[in-house]
C-alpha positions in Angstrom: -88.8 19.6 86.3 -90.9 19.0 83.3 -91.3 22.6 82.5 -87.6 22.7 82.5 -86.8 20.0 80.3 -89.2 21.2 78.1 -88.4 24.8 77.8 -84.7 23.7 77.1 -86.0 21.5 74.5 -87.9 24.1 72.9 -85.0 26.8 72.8 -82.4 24.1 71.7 -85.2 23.4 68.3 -85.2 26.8 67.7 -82.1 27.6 68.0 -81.6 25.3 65.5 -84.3 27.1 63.3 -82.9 30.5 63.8 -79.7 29.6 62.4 -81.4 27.6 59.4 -83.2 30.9 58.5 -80.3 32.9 58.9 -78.3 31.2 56.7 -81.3 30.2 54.0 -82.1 33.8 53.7 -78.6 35.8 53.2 -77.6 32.9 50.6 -81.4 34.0 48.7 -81.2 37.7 49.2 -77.7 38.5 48.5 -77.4 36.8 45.1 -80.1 37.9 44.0 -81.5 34.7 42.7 -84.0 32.3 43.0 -84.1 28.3 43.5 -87.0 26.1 42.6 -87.8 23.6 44.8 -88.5 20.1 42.7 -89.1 16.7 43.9 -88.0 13.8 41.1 -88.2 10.5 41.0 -88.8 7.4 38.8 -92.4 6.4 37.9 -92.7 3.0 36.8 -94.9 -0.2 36.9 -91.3 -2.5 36.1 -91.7 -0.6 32.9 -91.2 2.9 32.7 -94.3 4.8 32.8 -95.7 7.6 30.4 -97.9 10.1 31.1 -98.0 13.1 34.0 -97.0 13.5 37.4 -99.7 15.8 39.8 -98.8 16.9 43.3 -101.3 18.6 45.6 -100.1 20.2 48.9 -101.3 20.4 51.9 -102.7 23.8 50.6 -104.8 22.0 47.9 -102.3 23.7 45.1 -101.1 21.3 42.5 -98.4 21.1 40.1 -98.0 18.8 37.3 -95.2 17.6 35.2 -94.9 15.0 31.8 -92.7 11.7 32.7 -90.0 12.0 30.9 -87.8 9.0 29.1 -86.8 5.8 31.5 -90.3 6.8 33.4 -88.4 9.8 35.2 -90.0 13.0 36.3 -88.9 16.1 37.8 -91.5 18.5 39.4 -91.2 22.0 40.8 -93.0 22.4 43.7 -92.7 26.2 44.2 -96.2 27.3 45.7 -96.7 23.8 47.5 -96.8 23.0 50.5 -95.5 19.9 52.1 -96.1 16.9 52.8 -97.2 16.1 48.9 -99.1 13.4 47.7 -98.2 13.2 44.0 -99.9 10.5 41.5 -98.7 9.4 38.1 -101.6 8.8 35.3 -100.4 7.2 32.6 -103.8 8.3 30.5 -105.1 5.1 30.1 -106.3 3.6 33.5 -102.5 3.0 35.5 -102.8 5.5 38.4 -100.6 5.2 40.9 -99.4 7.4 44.1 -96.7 8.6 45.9 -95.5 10.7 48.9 -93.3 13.7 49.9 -92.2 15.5 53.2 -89.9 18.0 53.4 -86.8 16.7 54.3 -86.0 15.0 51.0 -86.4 15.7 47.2 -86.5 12.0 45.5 -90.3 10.2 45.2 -90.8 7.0 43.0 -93.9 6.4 42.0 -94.4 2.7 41.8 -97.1 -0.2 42.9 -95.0 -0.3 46.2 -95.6 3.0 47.2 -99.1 3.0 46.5 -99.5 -0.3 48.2 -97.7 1.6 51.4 -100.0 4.1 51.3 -102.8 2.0 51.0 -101.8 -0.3 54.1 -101.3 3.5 56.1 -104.7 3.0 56.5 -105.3 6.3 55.4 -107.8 5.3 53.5 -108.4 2.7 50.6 -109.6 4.8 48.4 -106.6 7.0 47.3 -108.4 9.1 44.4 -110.6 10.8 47.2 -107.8 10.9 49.2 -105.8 12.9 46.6 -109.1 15.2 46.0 -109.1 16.0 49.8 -105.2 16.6 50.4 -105.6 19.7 52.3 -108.0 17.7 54.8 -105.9 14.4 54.9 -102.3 15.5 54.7 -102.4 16.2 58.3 -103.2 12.3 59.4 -100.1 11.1 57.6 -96.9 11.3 58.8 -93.0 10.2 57.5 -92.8 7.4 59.8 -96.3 6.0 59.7 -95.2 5.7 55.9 -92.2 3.9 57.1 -94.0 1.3 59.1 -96.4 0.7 56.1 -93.1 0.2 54.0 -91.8 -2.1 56.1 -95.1 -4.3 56.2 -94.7 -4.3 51.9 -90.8 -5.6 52.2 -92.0 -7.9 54.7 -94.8 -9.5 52.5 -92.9 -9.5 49.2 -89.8 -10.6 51.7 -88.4 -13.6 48.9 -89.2 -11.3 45.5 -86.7 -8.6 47.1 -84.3 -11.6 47.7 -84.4 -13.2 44.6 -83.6 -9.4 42.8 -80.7 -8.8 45.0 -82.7 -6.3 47.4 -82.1 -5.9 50.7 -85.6 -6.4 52.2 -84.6 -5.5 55.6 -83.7 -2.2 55.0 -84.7 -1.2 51.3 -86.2 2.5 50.8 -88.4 1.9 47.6 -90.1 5.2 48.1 -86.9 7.1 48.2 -83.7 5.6 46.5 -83.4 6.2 43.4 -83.6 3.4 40.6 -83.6 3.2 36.8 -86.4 1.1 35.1 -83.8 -1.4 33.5 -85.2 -4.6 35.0 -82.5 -4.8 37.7 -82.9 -4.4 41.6 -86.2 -3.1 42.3 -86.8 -2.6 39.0 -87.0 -6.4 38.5 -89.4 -7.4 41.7 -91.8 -4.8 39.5 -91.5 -7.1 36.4 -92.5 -9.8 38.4 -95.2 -9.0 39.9 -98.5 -7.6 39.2 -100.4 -5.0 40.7 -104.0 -4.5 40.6 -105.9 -1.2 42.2 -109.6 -1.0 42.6 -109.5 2.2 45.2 -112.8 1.5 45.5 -112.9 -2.3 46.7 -114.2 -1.0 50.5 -111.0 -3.9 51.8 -107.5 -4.8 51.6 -108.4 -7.6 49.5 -110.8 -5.7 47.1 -108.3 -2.6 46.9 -105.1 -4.7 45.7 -104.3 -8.2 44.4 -100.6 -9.4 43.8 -100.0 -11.7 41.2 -96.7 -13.4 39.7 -96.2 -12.1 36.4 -97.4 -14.3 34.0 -99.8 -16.6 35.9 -102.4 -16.4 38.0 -100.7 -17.2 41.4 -102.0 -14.5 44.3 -99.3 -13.3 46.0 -100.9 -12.8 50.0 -100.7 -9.4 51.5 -100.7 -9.8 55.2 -101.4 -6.1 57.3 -100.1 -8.0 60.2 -97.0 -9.3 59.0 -94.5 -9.2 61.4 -91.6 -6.3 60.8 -89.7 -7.1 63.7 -86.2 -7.3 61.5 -86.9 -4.4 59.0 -85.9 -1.0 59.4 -86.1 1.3 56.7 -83.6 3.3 55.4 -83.9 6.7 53.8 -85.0 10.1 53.5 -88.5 9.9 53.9 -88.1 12.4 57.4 -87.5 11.7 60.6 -85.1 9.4 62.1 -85.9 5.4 60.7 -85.2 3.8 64.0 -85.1 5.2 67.7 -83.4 2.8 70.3 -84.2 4.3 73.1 -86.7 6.5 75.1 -88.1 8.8 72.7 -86.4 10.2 69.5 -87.8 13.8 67.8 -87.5 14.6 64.1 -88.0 18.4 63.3 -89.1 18.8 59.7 -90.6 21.9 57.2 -90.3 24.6 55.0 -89.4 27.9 54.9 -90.1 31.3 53.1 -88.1 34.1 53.0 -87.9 36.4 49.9 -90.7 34.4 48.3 -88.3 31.2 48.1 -89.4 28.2 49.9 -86.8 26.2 51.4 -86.5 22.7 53.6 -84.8 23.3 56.9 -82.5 20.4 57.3 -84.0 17.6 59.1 -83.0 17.9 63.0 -83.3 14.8 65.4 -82.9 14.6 69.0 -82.5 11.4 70.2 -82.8 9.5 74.1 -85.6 12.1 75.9 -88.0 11.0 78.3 -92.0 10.8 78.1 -92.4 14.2 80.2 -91.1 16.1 77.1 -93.1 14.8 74.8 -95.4 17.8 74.2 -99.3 19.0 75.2 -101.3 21.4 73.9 -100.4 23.0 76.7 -97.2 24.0 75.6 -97.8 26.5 73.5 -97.4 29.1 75.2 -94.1 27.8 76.5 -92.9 27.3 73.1 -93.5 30.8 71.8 -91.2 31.9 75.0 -88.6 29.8 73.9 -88.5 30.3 70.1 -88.7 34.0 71.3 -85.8 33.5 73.7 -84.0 32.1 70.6 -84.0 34.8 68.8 -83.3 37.2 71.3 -82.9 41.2 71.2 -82.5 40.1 67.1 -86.0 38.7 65.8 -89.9 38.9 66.7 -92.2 35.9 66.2 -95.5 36.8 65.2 -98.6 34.6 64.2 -97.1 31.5 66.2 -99.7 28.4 66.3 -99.4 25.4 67.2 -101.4 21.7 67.1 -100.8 18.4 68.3 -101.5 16.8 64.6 -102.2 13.2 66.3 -100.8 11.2 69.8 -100.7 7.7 70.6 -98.8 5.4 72.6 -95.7 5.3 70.2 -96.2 8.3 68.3 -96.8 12.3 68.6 -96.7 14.7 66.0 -97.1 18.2 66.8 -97.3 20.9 63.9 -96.0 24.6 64.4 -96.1 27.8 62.3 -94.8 31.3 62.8 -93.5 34.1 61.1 -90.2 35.6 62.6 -88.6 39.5 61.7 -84.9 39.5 62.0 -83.1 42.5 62.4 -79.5 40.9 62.4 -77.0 39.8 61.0 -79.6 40.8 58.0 -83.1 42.1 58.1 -85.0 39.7 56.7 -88.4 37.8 57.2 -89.2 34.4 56.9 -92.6 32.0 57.2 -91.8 28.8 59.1 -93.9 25.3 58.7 -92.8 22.7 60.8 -93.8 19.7 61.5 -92.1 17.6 65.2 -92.9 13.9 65.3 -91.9 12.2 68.3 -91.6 8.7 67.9 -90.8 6.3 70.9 -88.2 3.3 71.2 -90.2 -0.3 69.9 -87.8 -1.9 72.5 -89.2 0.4 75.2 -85.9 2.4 77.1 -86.4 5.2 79.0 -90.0 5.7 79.4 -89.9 9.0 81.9 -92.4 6.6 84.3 -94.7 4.9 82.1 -95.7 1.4 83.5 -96.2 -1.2 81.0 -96.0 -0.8 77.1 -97.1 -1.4 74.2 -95.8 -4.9 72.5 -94.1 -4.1 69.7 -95.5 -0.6 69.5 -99.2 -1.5 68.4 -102.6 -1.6 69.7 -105.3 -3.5 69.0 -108.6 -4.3 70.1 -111.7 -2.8 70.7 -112.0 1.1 70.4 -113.8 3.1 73.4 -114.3 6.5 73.5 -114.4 8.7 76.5 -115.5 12.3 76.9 -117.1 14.5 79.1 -120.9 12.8 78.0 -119.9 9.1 78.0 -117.6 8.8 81.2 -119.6 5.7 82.0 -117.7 3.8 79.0 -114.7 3.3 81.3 -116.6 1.0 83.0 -115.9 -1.8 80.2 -112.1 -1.6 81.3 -111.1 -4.3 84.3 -108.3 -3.3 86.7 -104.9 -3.6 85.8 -105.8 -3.6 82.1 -103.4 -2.5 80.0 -104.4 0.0 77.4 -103.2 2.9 74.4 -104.4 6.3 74.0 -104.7 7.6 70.6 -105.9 11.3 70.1 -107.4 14.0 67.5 -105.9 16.8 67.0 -107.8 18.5 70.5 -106.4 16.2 72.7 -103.6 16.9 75.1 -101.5 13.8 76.1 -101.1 9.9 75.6 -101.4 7.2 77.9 -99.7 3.9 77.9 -100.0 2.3 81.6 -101.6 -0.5 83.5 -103.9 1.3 84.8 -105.0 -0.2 88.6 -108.3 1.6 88.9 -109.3 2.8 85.6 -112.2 5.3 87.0 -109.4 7.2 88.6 -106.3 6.9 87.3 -106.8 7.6 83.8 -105.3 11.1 83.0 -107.2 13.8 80.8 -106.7 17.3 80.4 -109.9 19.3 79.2 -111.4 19.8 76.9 -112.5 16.4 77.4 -113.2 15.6 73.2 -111.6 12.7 71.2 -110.2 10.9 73.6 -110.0 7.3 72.4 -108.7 3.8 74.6 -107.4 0.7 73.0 -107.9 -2.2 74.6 -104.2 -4.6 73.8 
């Protein structure tokens, strides 16, 4: 049954891909011409900013662009690859950041996306994180952005209101605004944002003040974000009500023109989908299988990027040969994020939860060395199963006998409970 489902899952996505390369490489070939890819945007601190826009890649290249009048930039990307994290330096000690996937082309730079990506927990201190792209890109994804989003229009909650902004659903990473004092625009002017990427806490990292005085304006990591859903293009599907919901994402190459490959979503599967390393094999049948008699995948890997309770992302590359309608190669670089319903749904068995989709607690690890640590669990404990990047499944149960009925798949490395 579960081979099934997913083997159907698997053709259906690249299916799907097969007709997105199709069609991006006749349109490149035949004409003869070439499109940049660019990512734009306004940088601005309420006032426009002057300066330079960088973006590193996952790749470590960079690219770098002047702000241009109003605070707007507009960057080509060719050479990059996504997801970007871009800064804007405006020469004289304002540094802020920003982020890009590649399902969408707009990326303001402002105080409230670098206070998103601070409270990712990625790390505090962005300017190492920027120097280390190609080593961090992979632990951030579009909708753990979102969720970080959602805590800053939860905090600043009454500055959206008084503006006019929708705080329950505004995109400030994504929609585009003019630095004219209105809308978003004007929650900048009134506020004021202070960075020290190298405070070692939330606290020492950013302070919030109201313009003009010196009243702190509190930022609370646990605020709760119950009623905000954020809009926008910022990959993957915002909200997923029930089950699990799949976002495909990425790039790619044919002709030496990078392309995004329209953002796909599958909505309402089960927990027995959601994908092990275990798969890949499976996966390379199916992509195959897409294709048919009229393509050849080559160099096909594939990586479960991170897995929790409420989240996997899984990243997949592989080059394809294509002998008709047109023979043509292309370089795919996609990135599948499964992200499961915060009101719970179908589950495909799980017992349990998580409440509101978070863990918390004390962090244990278990591998093949330390099995004895499961001993700290009591029966019927309810717990969440986070993973690296070598780990092969989640758990989210209430677990009766923990010293049985956990489930691992070797190799037994990185596997980390949360206690809720």
């Amino acid at each position: 049954f579960t081979q099934r489902h997913r083997a159907a899952r698997w053709i259906c996505l690249g299916l799907v891909v097969a007709l997105s390369g199709c069609g991006g490489g006749s349109s490149s070939d035949n004409n003869g011409s070439s499109t940049s890819l660019t990512v734009s945007g306004t940088a601005a601190t309420g006032a426009a900013l002057s300066g330079t826009v960088t973006a590193v890649g996952a790749n470590s290249a960079q690219a770098t662009t002047p702000i241009g009048t109003g605070g707007a930039y507009t960057l080509n990307v060719d050479g990059l690859t996504f997801p970007l994290l871009i800064k804007a330096d405006d020469g004289v000690g304002t540094v802020l950041y920003s982020w890009a996937d590649a399902s969408g082309d707009i990326a303001n730079i402002t105080p409230l996306t670098t206070l998103a990506l601070v409270l990712t927990d990625l790390s505090d201190n962005l300017t190492e994180v920027f120097a280390n792209w190609a080593t961090a890109s992979s632990q951030l994804t579009a909708a753990t952005l979102q969720s970080a989003q959602a805590k800053v229009n939860a905090n600043l909650q009454s500055q959206f209101t008084a503006e006019g902004v929708e705080a329950s659903s505004y995109d400030f990473l994504t929609t585009a605004f003019s630095a004219d004092g209105s809308g978003i625009d004007g929650v900048l002017d009134g506020l004021v944002f202070n960075f020290d990427y190298l405070g070692g806490t939330l606290a020492g990292v950013v302070t919030v003040n109201l313009a003009g005085t010196a009243t702190a304006v509190a930022i609370n990591i646990e605020v709760d974000t119950s009623a905000i859903t954020i809009g926008g293009g910022t990959g993957g599907s915002s909200t997923c009500s029930s089950g699990w919901c799949l976002a495909v994402s990425g790039t790619v190459v044919t002709g030496g023109v990078t392309a995004n490959v329209p953002v796909t979503t599958v909505p309402g599967l089960t927990s027995d989908v959601v994908p092990t390393l275990s798969d890949g094999g499976n996966i390379e049948q199916s992509i195959q299988s897409a294709y048919g008699a009229t393509g050849t995948i080559t160099d096909l890997n594939y990586t479960i990027v991170s897995s929790s309770a409420t989240e996997t992302v899984a990243h997949l590359t592989f080059n394809v040969a294509i002998t008709s309608p047109v023979a043509m190669t292309a370089a795919y670089d996609l990135t599948y994020t499964y992200t499961k319903a915060s009101g719970g749904g179908t589950s495909g068995g799980d017992t349990g939860g998580t409440t509101g989709g978070s863990c918390s607690g004390t962090l244990l690890t278990y591998d093949d060395n330390a099995q004895n640590s499961l001993a700290l669990y009591t029966d019927g404990q309810k717990v969440c199963f986070t993973a690296s990047s070598t780990t092969l499944s989640f758990l989210d149960k209430t677990l009766t006998n923990p010293t049985v009925n956990i489930i691992v798949v070797a190799p037994y490395t990185a596997y980390t409970f949360t206690a809720i």
